[in-house]
N, C-alpha and C positions, 0 to 999 in steps of 0.2 A: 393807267400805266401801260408800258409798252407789253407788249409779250418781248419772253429774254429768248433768245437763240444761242444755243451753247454749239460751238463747231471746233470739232479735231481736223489736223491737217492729216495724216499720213493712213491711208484707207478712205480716207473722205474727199479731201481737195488735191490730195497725193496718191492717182492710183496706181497700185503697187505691182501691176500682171498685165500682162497682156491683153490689149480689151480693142472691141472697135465700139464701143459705145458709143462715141463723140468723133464725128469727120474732122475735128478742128483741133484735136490732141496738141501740147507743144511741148517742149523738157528743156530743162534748164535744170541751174545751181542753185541750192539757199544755203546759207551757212549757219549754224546750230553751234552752240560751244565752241565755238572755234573751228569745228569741223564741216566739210561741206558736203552734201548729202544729194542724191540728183530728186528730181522731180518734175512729174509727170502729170500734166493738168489739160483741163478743157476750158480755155476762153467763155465757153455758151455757160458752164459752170460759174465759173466766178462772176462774171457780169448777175446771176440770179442771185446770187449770194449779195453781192455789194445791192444791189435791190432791195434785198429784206431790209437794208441799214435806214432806209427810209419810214418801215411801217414797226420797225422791231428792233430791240438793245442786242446787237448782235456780237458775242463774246467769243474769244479763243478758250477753248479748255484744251489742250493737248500737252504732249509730251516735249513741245517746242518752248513752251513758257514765253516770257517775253521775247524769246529771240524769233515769234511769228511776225513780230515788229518790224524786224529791221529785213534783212534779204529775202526772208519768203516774201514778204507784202509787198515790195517791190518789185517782184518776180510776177507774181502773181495779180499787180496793177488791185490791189483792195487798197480801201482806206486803212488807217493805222484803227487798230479794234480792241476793247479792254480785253485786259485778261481776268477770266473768272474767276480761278486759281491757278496755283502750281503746287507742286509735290515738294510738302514739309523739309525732307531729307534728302537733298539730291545725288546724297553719296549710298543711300538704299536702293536708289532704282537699276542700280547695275547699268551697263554698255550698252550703246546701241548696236543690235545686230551687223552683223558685217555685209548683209545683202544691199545695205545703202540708205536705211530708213531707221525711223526712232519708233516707228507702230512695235519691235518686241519687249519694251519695257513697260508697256503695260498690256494687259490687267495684272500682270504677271508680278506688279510692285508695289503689294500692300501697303498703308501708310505705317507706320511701324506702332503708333500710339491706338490707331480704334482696328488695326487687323484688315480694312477694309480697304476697297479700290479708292485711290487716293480722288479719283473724279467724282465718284462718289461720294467720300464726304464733301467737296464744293457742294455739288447739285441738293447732297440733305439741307445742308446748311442756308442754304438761297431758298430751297421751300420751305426751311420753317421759318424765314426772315419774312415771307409773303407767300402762305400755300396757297389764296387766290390768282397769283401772276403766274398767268398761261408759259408754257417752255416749251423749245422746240430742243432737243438733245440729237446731236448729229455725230456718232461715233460707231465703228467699224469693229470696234471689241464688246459693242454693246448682244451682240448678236452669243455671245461666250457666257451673257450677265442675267439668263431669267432671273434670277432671284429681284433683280434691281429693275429691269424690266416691270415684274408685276408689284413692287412698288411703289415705282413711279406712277403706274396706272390705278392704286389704290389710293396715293396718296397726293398728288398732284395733278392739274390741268394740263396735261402733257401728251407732244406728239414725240416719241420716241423712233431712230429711224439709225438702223444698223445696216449700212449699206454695204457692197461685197465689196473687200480691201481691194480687190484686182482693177475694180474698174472706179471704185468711187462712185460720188454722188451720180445717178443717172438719172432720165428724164420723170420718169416715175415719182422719187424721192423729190426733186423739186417741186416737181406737180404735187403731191403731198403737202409739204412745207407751203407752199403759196397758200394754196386752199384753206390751211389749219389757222396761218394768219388774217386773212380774207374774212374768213369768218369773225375769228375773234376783234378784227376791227370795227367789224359791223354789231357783235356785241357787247363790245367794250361803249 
């Protein structure tokens, strides 16, 4: 079985600050709910990412839900990607911040039935469906989440990777991700 890649947009493929990480930066529009949000990406980023889709089950978990389907994905040139989950109650998670992005509703929007960060229940749920299948977790509120963090590390084959929301995934963090999959192909 694949290893599963779980990736958030907004801190991760969306960075949010000022940054020269990436020479090849470019901004554009996606539309979310009806609403259009800007976004600020790296080509060298996404081309790695759409890459993983070949050795690895590579999923949306973010605050975008199905809607990283339509305008972000075509913005952003990735294939059309499943979504892991989405958040039970979508009238719990409150408004998207007014800065332009949907990264302040969470962690900040418990799922209302287990108390817990609603990505978090996906990610329990997925490892006890197969606590053997290796996971890549790519989210920028994970950095807010020791508790879940040393979970994940107690309780699943996991490369967990909370990048800075300013700049999003950088070279590093991919190099990371390659590497973790690389391996686990070789011992899968």
């Amino acid at each position: 079985m694949q290893p599963l890649v779980l990736i958030d947009v907004d801190g991760v493929l969306n960075a949010l600050g000022a940054t020269d990480a990436w020479e090849d930066w470019r901004a554009g529009e996606a539309v979310a709910e009806g609403r259009s949000y800007p976004i600020r990406w790296s080509p060298t980023v996404v081309e790695r990412v759409a890459g993983w889709c070949e050795i690895a089950d590579v999923r949306w978990l973010t605050t975008w839900g199905h809607d990283a389907n339509a305008s972000l994905r075509h913005l952003l040139e990735l294939p059309e990607l499943p979504v892991a989950g989405t958040h039970g109650g979508a009238g719990d998670v409150g408004s998207p911040d007014p800065g332009g992005s949907l990264a302040s509703v969470t962690p900040a929007a418990p799922d209302a039935l287990t108390g817990q960060w609603w990505k978090f229940d996906v990610v329990r749920r997925l490892v006890d469906q197969d606590p053997s299948r290796p996971i890549v977790w790519l989210d920028d509120d994970l950095a807010n989440q020791p508790e879940i963090c040393s979970w994940m590390g107690e309780s699943a084959m996991a490369l967990v990777l909370a990048p800075d929301r300013s700049s999003g995934l950088v070279g590093t963090d991919l190099d990371a991700v390659d590497a973790y999959l690389r391996r686990e192909a070789l011992s899968g």
